[in-house]
MARBA-3410 file (N, C-alpha, C, O; in Angstrom, 1 decimal):
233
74.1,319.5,40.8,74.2,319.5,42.3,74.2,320.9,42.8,74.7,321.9,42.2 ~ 73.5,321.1,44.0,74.2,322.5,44.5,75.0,322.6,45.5,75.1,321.8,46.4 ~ 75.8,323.8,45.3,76.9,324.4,45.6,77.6,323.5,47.1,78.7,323.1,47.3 ~ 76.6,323.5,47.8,77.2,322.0,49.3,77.4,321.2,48.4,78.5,320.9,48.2 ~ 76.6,320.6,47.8,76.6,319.0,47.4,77.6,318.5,46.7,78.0,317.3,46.9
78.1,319.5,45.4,79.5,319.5,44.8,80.4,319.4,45.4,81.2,318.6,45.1 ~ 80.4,320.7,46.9,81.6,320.7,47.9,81.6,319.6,48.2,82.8,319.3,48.1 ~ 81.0,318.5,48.5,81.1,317.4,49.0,81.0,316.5,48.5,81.1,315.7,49.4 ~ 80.8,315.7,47.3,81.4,315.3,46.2,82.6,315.0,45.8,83.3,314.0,45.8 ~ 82.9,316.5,45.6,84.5,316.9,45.5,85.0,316.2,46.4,85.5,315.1,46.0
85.1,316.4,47.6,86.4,316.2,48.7,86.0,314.8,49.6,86.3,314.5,50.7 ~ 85.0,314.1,48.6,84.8,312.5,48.4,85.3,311.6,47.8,85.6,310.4,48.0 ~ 85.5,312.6,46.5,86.4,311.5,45.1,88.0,312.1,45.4,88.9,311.7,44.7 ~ 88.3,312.9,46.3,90.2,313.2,46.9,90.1,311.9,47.7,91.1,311.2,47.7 ~ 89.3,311.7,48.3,89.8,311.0,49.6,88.4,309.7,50.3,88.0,309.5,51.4
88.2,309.2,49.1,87.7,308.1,49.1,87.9,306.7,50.4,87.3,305.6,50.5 ~ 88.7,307.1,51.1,89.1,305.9,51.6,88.4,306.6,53.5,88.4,306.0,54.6 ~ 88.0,307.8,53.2,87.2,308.0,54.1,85.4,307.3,54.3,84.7,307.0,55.3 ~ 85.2,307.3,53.1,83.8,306.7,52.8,84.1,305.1,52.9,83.2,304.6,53.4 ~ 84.8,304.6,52.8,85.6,303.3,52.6,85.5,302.8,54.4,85.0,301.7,54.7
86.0,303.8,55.4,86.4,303.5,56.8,85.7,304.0,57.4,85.8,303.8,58.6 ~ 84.6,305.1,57.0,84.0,305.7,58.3,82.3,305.2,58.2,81.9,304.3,57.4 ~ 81.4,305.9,59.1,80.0,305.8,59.1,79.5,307.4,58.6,80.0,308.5,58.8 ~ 78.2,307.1,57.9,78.0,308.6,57.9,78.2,309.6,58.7,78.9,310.4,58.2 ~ 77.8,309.8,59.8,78.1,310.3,61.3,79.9,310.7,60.6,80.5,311.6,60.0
80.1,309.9,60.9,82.0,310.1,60.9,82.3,311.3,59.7,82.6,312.5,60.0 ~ 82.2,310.7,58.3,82.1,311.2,57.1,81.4,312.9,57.6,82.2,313.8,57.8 ~ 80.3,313.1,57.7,79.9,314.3,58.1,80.5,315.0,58.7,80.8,316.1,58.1 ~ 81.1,315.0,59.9,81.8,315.3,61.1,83.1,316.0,60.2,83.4,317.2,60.0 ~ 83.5,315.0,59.8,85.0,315.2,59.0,84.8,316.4,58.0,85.6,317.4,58.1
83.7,316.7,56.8,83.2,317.4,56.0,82.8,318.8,56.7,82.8,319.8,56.0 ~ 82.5,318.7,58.0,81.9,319.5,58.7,80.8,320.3,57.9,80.8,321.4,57.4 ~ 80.0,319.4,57.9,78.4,319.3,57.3,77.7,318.3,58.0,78.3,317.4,58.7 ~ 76.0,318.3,57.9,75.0,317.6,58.2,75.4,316.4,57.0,75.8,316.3,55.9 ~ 75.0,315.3,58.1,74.7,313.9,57.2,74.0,314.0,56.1,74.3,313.4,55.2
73.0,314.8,56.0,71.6,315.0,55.0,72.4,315.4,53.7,72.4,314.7,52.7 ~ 73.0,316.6,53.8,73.8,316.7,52.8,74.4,316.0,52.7,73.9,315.5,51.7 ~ 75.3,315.4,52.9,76.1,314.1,52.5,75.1,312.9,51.6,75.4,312.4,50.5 ~ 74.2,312.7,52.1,73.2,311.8,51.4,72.7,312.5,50.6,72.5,311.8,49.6 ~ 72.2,313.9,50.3,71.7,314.2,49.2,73.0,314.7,47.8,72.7,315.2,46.8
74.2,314.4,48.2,75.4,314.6,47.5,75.0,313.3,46.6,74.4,313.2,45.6 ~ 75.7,312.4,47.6,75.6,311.1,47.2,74.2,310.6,46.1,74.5,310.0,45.1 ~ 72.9,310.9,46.3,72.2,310.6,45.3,72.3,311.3,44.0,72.0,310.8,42.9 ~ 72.7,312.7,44.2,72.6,313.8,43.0,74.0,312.6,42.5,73.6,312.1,41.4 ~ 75.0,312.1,42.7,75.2,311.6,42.1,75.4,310.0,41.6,76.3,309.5,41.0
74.4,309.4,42.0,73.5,308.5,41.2,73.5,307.4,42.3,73.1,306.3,42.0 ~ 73.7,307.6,43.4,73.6,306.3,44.0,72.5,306.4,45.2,72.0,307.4,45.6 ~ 72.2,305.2,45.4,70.9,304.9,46.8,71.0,306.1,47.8,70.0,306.8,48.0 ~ 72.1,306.4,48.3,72.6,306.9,49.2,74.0,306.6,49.6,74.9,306.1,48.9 ~ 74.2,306.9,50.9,76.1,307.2,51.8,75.8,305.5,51.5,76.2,305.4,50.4
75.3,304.0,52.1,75.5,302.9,51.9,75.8,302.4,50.6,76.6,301.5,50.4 ~ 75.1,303.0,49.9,75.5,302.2,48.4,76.3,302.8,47.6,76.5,302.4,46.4 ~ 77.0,304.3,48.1,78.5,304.3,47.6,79.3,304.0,48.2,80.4,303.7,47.6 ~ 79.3,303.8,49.7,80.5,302.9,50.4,80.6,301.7,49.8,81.7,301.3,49.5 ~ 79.5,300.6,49.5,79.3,299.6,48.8,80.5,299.9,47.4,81.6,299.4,47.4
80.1,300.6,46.5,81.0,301.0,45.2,82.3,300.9,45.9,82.8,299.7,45.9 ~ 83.1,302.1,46.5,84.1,302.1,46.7,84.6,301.1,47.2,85.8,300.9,46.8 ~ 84.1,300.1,48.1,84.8,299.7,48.6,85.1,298.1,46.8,86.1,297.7,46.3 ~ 83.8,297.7,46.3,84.1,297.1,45.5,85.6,297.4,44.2,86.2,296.8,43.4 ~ 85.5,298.6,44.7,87.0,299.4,43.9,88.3,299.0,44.2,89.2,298.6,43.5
88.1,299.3,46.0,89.2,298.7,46.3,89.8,297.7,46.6,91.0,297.6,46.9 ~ 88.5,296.4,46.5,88.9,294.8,46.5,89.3,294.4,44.8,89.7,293.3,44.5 ~ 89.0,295.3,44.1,89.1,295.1,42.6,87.8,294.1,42.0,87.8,293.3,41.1 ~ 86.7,294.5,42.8,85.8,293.6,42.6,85.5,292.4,43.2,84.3,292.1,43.2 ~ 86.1,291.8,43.6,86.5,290.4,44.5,86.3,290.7,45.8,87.1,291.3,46.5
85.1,290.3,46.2,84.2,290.1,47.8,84.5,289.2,48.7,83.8,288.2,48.4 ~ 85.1,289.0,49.4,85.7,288.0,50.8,84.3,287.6,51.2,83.1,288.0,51.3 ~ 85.0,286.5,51.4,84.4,285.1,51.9,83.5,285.1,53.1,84.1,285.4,54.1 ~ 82.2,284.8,53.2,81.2,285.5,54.2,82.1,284.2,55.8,81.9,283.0,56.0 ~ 82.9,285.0,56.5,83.1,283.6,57.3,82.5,282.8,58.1,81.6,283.2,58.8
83.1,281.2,58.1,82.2,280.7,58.5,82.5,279.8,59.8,81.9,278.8,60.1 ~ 83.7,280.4,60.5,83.6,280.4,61.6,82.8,280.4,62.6,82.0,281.3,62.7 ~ 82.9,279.1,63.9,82.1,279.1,64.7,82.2,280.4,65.5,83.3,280.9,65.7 ~ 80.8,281.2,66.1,81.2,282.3,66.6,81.7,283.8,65.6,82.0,284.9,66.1 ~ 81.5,283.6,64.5,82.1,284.8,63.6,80.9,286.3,63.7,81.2,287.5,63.4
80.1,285.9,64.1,79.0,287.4,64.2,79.2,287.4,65.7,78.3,288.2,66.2 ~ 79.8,286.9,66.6,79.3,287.4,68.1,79.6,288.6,68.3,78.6,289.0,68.9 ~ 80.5,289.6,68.2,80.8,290.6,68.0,79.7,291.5,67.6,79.2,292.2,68.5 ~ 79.2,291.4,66.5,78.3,292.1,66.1,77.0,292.1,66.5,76.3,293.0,66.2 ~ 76.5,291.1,67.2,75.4,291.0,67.8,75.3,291.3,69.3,74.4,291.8,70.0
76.9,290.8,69.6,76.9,291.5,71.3,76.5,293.4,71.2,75.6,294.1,71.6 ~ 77.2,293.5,70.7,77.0,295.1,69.8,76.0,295.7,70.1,75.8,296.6,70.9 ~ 75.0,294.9,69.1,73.8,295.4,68.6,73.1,295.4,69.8,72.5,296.4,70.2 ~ 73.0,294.0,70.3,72.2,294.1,71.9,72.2,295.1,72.6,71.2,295.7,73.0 ~ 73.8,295.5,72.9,74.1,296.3,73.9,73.2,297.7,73.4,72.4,298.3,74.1
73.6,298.1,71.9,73.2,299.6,71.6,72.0,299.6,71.3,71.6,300.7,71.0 ~ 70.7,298.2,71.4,69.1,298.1,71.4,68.8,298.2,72.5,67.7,298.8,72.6 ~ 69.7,297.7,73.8,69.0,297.9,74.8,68.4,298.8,75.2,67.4,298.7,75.9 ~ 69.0,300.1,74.9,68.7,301.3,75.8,67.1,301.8,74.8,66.6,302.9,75.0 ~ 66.8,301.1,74.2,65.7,301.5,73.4,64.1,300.4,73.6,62.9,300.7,73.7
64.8,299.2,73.7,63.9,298.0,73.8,62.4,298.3,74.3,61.4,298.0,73.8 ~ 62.7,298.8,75.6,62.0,299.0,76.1,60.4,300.2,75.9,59.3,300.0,76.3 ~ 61.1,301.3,75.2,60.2,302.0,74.7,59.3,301.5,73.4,58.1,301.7,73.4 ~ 60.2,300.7,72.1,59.7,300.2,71.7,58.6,299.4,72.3,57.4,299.6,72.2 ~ 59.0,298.5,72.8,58.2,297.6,73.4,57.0,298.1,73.9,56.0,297.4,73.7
56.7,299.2,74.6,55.8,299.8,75.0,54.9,300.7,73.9,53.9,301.3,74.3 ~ 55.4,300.9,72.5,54.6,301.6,71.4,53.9,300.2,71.2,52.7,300.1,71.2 ~ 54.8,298.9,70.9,53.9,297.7,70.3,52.7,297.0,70.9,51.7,296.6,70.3 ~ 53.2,297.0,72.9,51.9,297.1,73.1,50.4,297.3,73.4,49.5,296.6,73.7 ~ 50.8,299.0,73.3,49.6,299.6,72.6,48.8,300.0,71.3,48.0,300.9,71.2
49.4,298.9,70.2,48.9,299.3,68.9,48.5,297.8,69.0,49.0,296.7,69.4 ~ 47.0,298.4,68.1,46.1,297.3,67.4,46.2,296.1,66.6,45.9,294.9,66.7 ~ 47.2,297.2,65.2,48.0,296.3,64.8,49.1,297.3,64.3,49.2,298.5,64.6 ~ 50.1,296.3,63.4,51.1,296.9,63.6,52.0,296.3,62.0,52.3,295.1,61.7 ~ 52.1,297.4,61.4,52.3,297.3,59.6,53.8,297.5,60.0,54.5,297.9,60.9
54.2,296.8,58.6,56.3,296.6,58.4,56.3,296.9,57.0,55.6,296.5,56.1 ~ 57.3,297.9,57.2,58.3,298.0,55.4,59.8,297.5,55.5,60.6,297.3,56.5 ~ 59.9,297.5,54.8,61.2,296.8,54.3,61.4,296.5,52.9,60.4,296.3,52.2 ~ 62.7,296.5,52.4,63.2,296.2,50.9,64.6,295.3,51.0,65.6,295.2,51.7 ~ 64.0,294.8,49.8,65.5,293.4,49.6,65.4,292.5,50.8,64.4,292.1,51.4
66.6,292.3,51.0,66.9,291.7,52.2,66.0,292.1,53.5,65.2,291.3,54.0 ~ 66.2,293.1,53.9,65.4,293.9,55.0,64.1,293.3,54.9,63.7,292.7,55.9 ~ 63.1,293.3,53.6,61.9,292.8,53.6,61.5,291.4,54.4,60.5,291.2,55.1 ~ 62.5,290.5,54.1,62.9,289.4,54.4,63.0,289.1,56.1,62.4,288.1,56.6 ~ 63.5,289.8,56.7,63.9,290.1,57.9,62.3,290.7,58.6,62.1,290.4,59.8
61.5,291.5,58.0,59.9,292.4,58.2,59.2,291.0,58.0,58.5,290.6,58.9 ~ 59.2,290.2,57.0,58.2,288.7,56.6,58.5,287.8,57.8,57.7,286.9,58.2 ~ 59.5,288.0,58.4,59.7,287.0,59.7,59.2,287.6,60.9,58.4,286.9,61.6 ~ 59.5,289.2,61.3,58.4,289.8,62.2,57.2,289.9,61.9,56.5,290.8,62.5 ~ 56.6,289.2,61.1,55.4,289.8,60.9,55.2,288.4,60.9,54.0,288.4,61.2
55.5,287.2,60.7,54.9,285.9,61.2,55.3,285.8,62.6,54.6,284.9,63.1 ~ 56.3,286.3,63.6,56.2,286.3,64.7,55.1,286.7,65.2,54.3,286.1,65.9 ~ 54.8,288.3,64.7,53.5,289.0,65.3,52.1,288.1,65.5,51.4,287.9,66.5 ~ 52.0,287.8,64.5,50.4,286.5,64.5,50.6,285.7,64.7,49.7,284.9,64.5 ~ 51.8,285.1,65.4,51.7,283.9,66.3,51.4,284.5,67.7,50.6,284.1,68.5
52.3,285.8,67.9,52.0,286.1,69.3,50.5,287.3,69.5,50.4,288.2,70.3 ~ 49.4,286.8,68.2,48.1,286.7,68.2,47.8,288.2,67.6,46.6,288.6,67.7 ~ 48.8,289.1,67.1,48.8,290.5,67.2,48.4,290.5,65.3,48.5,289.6,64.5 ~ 48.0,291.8,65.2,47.6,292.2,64.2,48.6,292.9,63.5,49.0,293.9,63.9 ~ 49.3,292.3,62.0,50.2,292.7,61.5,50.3,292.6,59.9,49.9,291.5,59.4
50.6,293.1,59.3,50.4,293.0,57.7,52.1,294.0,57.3,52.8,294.9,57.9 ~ 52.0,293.3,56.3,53.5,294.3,55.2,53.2,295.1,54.2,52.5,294.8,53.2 ~ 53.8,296.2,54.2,53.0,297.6,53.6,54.4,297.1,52.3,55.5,296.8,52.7 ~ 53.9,297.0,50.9,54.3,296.9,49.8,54.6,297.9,49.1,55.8,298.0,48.6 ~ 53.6,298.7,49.0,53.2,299.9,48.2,52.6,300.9,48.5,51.7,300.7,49.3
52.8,302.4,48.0,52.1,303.4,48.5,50.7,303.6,49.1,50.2,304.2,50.0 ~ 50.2,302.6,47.7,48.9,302.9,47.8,48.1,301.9,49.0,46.9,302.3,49.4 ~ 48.8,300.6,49.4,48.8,299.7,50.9,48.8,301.0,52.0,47.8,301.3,52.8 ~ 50.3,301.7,51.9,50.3,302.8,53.0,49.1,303.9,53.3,48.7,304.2,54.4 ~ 48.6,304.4,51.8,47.3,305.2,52.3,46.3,304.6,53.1,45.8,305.2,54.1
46.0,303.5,52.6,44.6,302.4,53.5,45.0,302.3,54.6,44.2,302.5,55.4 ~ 46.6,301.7,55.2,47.1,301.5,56.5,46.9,302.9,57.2,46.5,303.0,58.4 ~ 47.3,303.8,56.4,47.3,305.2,57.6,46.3,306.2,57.3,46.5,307.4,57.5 ~ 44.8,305.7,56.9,43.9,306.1,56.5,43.2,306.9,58.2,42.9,306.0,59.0 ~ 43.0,308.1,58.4,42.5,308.3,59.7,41.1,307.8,60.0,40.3,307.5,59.0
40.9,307.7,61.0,42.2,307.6,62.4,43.2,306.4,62.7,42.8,305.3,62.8 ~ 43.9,306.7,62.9,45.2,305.4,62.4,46.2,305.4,63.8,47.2,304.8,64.0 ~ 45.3,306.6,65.0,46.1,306.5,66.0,46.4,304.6,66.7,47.3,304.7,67.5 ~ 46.0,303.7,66.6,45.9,302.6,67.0,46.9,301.5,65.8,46.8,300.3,65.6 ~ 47.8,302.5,65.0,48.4,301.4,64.3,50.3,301.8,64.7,50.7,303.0,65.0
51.0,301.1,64.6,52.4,301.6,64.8,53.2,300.8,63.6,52.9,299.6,63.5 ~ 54.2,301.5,62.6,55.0,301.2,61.9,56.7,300.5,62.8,57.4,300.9,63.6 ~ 56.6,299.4,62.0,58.2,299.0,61.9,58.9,298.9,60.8,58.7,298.0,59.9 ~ 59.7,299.9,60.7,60.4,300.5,59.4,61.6,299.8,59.3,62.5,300.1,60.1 ~ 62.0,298.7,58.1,63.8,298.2,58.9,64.5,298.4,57.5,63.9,298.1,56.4
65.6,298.9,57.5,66.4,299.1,56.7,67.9,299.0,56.8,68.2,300.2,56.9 ~ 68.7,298.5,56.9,70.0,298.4,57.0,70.3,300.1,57.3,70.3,300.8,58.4 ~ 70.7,300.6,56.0,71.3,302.2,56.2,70.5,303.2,56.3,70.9,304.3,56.2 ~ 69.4,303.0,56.5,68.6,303.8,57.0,68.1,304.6,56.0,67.6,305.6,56.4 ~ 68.4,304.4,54.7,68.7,305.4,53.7,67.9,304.9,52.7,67.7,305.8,51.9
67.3,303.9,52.5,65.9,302.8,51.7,65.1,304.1,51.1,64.7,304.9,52.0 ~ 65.0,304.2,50.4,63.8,305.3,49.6,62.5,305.0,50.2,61.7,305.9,50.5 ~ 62.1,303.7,50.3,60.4,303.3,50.4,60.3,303.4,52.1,59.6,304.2,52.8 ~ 61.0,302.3,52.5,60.6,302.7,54.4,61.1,304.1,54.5,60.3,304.6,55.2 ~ 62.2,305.2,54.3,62.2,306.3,54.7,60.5,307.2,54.5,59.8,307.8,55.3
60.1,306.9,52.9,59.1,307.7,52.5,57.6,306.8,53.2,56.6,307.4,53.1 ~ 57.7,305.7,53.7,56.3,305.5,54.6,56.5,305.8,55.9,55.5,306.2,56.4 ~ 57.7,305.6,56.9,57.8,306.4,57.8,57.8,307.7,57.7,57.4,308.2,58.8 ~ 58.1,308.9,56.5,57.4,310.0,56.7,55.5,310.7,56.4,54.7,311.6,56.8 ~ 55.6,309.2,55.6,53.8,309.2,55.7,52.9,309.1,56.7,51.8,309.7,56.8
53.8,307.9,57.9,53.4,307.7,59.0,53.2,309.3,59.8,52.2,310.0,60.0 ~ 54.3,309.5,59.9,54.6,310.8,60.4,53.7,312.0,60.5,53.4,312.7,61.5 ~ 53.2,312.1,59.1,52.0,313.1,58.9,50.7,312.5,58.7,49.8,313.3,58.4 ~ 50.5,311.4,58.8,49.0,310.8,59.7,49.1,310.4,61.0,48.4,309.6,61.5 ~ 50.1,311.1,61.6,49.8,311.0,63.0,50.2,309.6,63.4,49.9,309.2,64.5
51.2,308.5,62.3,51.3,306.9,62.9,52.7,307.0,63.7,53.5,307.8,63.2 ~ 53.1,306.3,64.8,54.0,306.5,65.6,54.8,305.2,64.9,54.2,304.2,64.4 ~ 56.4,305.5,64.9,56.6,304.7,63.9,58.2,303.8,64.5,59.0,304.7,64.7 ~ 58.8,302.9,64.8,60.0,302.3,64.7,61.1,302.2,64.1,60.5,301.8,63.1 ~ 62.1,302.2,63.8,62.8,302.3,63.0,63.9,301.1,63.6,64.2,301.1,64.8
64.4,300.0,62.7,65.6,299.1,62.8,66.5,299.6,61.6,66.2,299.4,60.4 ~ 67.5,300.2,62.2,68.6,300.5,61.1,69.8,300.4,62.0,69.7,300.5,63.2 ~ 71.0,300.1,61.0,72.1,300.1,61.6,73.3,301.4,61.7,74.5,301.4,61.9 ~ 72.4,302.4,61.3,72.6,304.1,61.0,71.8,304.9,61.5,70.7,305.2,61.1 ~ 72.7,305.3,62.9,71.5,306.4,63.6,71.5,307.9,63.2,70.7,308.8,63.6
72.2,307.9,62.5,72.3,309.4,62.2,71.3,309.5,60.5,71.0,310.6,60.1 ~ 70.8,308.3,59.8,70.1,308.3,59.1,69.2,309.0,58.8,68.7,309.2,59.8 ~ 68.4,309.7,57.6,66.7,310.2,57.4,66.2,309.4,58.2,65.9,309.9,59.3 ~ 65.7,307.8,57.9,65.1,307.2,58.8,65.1,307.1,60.1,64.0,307.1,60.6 ~ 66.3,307.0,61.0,66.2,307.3,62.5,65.7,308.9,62.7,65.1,309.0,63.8
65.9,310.1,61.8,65.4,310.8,62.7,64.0,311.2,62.7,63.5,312.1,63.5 ~ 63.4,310.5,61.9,61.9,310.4,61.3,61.6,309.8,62.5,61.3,310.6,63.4 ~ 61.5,308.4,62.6,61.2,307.6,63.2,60.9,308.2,65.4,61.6,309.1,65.9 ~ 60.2,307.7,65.7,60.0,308.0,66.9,60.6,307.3,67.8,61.0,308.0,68.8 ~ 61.0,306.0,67.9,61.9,305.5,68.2,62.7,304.4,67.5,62.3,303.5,66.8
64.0,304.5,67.8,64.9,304.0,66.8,65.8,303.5,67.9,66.3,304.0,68.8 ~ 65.6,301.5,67.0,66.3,300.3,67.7,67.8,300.1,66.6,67.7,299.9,65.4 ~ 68.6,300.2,67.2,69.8,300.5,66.1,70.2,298.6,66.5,69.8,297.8,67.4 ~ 71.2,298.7,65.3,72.3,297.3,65.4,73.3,297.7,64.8,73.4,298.7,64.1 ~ 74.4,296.7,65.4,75.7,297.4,65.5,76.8,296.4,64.3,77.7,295.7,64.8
76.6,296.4,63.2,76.7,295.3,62.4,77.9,296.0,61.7,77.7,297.0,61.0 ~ 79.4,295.4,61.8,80.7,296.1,61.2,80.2,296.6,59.0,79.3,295.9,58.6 ~ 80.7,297.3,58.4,80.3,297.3,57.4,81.3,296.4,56.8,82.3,296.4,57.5 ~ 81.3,295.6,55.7,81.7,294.7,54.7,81.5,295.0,53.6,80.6,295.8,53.2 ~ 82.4,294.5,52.8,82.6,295.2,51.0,81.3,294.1,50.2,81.2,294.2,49.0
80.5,293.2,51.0,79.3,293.0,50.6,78.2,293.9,50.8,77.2,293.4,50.3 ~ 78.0,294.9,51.2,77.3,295.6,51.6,76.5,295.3,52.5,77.0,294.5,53.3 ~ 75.2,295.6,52.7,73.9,295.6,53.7,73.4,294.3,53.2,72.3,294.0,53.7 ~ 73.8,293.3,52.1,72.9,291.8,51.7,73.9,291.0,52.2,73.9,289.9,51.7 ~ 75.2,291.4,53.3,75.9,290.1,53.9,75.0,289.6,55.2,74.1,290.4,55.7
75.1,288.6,55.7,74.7,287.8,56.5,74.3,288.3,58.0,73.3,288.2,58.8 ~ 75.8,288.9,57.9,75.6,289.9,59.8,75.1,290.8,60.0,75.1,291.1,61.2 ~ 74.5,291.9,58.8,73.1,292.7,59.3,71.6,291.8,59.3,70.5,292.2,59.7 ~ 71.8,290.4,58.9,70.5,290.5,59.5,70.8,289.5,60.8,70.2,289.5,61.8 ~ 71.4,289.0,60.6,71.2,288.1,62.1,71.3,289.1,63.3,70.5,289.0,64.2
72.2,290.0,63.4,72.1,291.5,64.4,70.5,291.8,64.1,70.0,292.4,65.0 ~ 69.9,291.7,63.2,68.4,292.6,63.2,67.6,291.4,63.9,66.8,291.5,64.8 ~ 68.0,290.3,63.3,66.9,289.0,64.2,67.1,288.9,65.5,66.2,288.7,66.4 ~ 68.3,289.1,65.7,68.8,288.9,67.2,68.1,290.1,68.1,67.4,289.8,69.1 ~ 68.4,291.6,67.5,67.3,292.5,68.1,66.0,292.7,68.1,65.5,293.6,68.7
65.3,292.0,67.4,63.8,291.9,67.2,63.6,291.0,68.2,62.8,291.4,69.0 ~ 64.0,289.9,68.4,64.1,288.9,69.5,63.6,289.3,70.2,62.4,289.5,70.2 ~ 64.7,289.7,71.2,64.5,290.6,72.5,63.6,291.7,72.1,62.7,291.8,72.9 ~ 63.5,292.4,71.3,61.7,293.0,71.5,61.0,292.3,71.2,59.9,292.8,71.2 ~ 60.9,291.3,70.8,59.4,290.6,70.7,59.3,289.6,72.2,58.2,289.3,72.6
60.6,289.2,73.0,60.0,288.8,73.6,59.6,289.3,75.4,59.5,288.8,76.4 ~ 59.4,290.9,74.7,58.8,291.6,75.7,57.1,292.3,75.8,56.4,293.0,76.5 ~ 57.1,291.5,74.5,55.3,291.1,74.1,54.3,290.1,74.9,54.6,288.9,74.8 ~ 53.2,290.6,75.6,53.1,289.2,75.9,52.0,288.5,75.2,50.9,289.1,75.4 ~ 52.0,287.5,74.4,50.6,287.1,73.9,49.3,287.4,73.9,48.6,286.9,74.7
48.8,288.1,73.1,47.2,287.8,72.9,46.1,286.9,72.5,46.4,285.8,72.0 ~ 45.1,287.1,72.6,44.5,286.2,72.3,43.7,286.4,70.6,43.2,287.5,70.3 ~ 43.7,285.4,69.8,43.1,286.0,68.5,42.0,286.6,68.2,41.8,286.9,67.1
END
């Protein structure tokens, strides 16, 4: 590691129960350092990023044993009232990148993918041109110039995904104007991204594959999709 990244390492494994309770943003603040370093800490030592060692720790502190996804009527309203509120102030610009692009390519991984396979069967119902970028070499062909007529939706939970961060920076340097759904605005991917629709999804010792980041991501896709109006095929 170097010499920051140790520093912060270090005064991560003292006081673990900050990674445990905070958001990156928070975690940084407290460190009084950039998020970036924090995330490039966290990978030098071996993990995805800041989400998938909060993920670890917190599995430390349940002793392994993950609570019960609840299944209370009403159990995500919280989280999606949330999310609305903190998409709103963005919706609209998105909405206005989508429609002006021709078509309009999605990354996503794991779960997230999952969540990109459902926008992208909305898209070609609502008659739009859309396909799912898999692999790098998909991304070269999609952002092959001139590519001003295509727009990326990048979705990731922590914003921290290796593959949508690295095709939204591809976007980036072919000139593709790009989206970003994460539930981490202080992420590499939000600040890549041109505009960024956040969701406000509490963190859980299941990590980013529990239930209420994606229903907050469908819920906000929603309302931008249904500020699309139909075309014709």
């Amino acid at each position: 590691m170097r010499p920051a990244e140790s520093a912060v390492a270090r005064r991560l494994l003292r006081d673990p129960g900050r990674v445990a309770e905070g958001s990156l943003r928070e975690v940084a603040e407290w460190l009084k350092t950039s998020d970036a370093t924090v995330m490039r800490a966290c990978r030098a030592a071996g993990f995805d990023g800041f989400q998938d060692l909060k993920y670890h720790v917190l599995r430390e502190f349940t002793a392994g044993r993950l609570p019960a996804v609840p299944a209370a009527q009403g159990a995500y309203d919280a989280d999606i009232t949330a999310s609305l509120e903190a998409a709103g102030r963005s919706l609209d610009a998105a909405a206005q990148l989508l429609r002006g692009a021709r078509r309009v390519a999605l990354a996503g991984v794991g779960a997230s993918q999952g969540i990109a396979l459902i926008a992208l069967d909305i898209l070609c119902t609502l008659g739009r041109q859309a396909l799912l970028i898999q692999n790098e070499q998909m991304a070269a062909y999609v952002f092959t110039p001139p590519a001003g007529d295509v727009v990326l939706l990048a979705i990731s939970h922590s914003g921290e995904t290796r593959f949508p961060v690295q095709i939204v920076h591809e976007a980036r340097e072919s000139g593709v104007k790009s989206l970003a759904l994460t539930n981490e605005p202080a992420s590499e991917l939000a600040r890549l991204a041109d505009v960024v629709v956040p969701t406000q999804a509490v963190e859980s010792s299941r990590g980013s594959y529990a239930i209420a980041p994606r229903i907050c991501q469908l819920a906000v896709l929603d309302q931008l999709f249904a500020r699309l109006p139909a075309t014709g095929r």
